[in-house]
N, C-alpha and C positions, 0 to 999 in steps of 0.2 A: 873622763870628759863625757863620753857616751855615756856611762850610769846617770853622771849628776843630770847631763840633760831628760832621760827618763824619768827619772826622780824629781823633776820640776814639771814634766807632763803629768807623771802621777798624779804629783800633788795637786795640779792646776784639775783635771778633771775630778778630783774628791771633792774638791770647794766650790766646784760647778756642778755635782749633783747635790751638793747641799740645799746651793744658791738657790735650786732651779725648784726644788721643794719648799721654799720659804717664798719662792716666787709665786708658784702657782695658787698659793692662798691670798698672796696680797694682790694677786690679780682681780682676784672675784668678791674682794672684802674689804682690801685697801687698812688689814690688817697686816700687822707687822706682829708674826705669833712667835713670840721667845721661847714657848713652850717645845716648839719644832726640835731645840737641844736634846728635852726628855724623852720627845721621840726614838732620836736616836740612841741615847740612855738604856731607855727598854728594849728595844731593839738588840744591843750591846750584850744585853744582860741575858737575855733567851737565848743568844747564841752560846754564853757561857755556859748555862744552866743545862744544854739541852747538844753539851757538845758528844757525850757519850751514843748518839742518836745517828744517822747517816746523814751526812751533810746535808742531802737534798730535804731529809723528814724535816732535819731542823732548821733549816732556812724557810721552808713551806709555816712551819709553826712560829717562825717572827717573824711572819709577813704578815701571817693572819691576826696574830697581839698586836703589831706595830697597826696596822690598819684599824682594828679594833679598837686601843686607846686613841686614834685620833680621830675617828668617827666619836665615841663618847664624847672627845673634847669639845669637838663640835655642836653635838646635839644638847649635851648641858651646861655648857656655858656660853659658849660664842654665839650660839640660836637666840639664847634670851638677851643676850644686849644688841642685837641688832638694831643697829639705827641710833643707838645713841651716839652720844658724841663718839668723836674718834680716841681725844685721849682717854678715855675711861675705857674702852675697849684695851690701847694699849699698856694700863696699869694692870689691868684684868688679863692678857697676855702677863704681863710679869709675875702676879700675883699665881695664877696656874702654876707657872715655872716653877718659882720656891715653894709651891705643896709637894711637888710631884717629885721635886729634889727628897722630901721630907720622904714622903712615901716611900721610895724608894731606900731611903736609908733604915726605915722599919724594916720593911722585906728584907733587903738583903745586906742589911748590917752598912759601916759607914765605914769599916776596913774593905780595900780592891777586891773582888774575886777575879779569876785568870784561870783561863785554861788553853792549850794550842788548839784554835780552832784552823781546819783545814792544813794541817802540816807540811803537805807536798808542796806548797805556797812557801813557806820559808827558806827551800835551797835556791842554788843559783846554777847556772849555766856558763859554758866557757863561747865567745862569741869573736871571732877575727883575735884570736888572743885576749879578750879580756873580758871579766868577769860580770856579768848582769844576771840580778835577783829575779827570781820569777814572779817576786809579787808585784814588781812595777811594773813586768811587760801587762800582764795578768789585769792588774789596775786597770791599768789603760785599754785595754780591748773592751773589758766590764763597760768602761766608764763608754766610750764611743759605743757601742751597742747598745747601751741605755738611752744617750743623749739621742741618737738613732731611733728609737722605738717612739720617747718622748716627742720627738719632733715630728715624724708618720702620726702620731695618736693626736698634736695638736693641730698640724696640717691638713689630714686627712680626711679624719672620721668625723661624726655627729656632735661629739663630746668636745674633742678638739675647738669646733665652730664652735662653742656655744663660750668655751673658755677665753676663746680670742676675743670675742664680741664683748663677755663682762667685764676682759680687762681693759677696753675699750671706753668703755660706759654703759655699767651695770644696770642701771636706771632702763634706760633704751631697748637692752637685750631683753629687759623683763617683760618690758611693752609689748616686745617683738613674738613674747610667746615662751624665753625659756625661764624653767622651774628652777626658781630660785635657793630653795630647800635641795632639792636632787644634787645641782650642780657642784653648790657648797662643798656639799658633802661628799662629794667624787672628789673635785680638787683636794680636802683633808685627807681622805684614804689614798690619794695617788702620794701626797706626801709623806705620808706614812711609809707606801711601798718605797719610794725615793730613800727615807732614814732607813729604813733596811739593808739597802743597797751599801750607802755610806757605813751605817754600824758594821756590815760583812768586811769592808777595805779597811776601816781604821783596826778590828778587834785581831784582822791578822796583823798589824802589825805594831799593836800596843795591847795586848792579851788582859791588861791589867784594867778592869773596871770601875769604876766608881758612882755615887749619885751626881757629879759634877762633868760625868765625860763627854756631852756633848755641848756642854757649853762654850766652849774655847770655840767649836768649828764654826757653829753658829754663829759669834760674832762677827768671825770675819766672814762666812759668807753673808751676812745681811751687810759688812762693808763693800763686797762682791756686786752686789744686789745696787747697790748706790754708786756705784761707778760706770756700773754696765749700764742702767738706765729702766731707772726704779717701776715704771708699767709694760716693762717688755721684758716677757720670758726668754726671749731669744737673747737681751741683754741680762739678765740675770745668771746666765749660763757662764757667757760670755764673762761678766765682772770675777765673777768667781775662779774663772780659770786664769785669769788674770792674776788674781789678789794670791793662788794658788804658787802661779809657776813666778811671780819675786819673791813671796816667801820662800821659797826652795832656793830659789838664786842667791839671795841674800845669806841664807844659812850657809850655804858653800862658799861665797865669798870675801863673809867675815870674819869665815876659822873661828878662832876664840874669843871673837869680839860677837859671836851670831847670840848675845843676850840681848843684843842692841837689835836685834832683825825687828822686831813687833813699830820699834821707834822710829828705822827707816821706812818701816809700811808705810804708814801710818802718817809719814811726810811727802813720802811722793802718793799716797792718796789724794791729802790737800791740795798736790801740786793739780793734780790731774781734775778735782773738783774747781780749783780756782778757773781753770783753761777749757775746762769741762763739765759747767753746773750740774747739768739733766742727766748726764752720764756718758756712754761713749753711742748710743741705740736714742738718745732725747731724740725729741723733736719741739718745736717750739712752743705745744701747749703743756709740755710737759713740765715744762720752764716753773710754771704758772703753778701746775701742783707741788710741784717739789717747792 
């Protein structure tokens, strides 16, 4: 009982640092970037590539890839359609996604690669009698530590304010003086660091890679994202760890019916959008966007 409840924190906090990097862009763009999966893809994939290396060299080196493709993404595609309409933006999000799938399957072939990254992370511990993984206590301290530095960085600091204020009204902040290029492009690299983060927790504990691996997370946390309350990071976090710890529930639940776990999401999602349009963080003009 105590693993699966770790096991549904675990998971609630991985879907909340996903959320919270899909968040921070559509904060300041009001983009909704699918490409955020390939992030964590790359990310995924430097870890494998670079597992022979001391864990710190090689997580310092997919932080600086993962930061680095998503600053690129930034400055050569999503720079240049600014201001267009919104759906063309988020086709142009889509269309990114499946290159980058492609790309990626030239580089490193369209068979898994796998290796145990970070090993010490796969044993388990005996606790009051019983058995809990170190990768879920582990997760979870990651994960609050993060969510922790993330909310000091947007509460706090200069950056922070300026992030709050464009997911507020973009327009407004600009007037007000902040650098609308700079800012962009911090939010992309913070997401970047964010998929780093996420690639480190899932790749301990699915080793096996692909050009498709972060797409599944992705989904739901942008279903994450619309629950918690689609202009607030602090609801983005929140959705996620939501949509995080029922899917865990759910799989523990159903036993051998958990092929069904995605179709109960996915209904009490509905339930919670019918009772809850804006999310569970709306506010009333949010109503209005959403």
């Amino acid at each position: 009982m105590i693993q699966s409840i770790l096991d549904a924190i675990s998971l609630g906090g991985l879907y909340a640092l996903a959320a919270l990097g899909l968040g921070l862009v559509f904060g300041v763009m009001r983009l909704v970037n699918f490409a955020h999966g390939e992030l964590i893809t790359i990310a995924a994939y430097m870890l494998v590539v670079t597992v022979n290396l001391p864990l710190i060299i090689s997580l310092l080196l997919t932080v600086l890839v993962t930061a680095a493709v998503a600053f690129l993404m930034e400055l050569t595609i999503y720079r240049r359609l600014r201001g267009v309409n919104p759906a063309i933006m988020l086709i142009a999000s889509f269309g990114l996604s499946t290159v980058l799938q492609r790309v990626y399957e030239l580089i490193f072939g369209a068979l898994p690669k796998s290796a145990v990254v970070a090993p010490f992370l796969n044993g388990a511990f005996k606790f009051a009698g019983l058995s809990i993984t170190i990768s879920s206590v582990i997760t979870i301290v990651l994960t609050v530590v993060i969510l922790l530095a993330m909310g000091y960085l947007v509460e706090k600091t200069s950056l922070g304010l300026q992030l709050r204020a464009a997911a507020a009204d973009f327009r407004t902040a600009r007037l007000l003086g902040v650098r609308s290029n700079r800012l962009i492009s911090a939010a992309f690299v913070l997401s970047g660091v964010l998929a780093t983060c996420v690639a480190f927790i899932l790749v301990v504990e699915n080793p096996e890679v692909n050009p498709y691996y972060g797409v599944n997370i992705t989904i739901l946390a942008l279903v994450g994202i619309v629950i918690g309350g689609i202009s607030s990071l602090r609801g983005a976090a929140l959705g996620g760890f939501v949509v995080g710890v029922i899917l865990s529930a759910l799989n523990t639940l159903l036993g051998n019916g958990r092929v069904y776990a995605y179709s109960w999401l996915f209904l009490l999602v509905l339930i919670i959008l019918l009772v809850r349009p804006g999310g569970f963080l709306s506010k009333g003009s949010e109503l209005e966007r959403v």
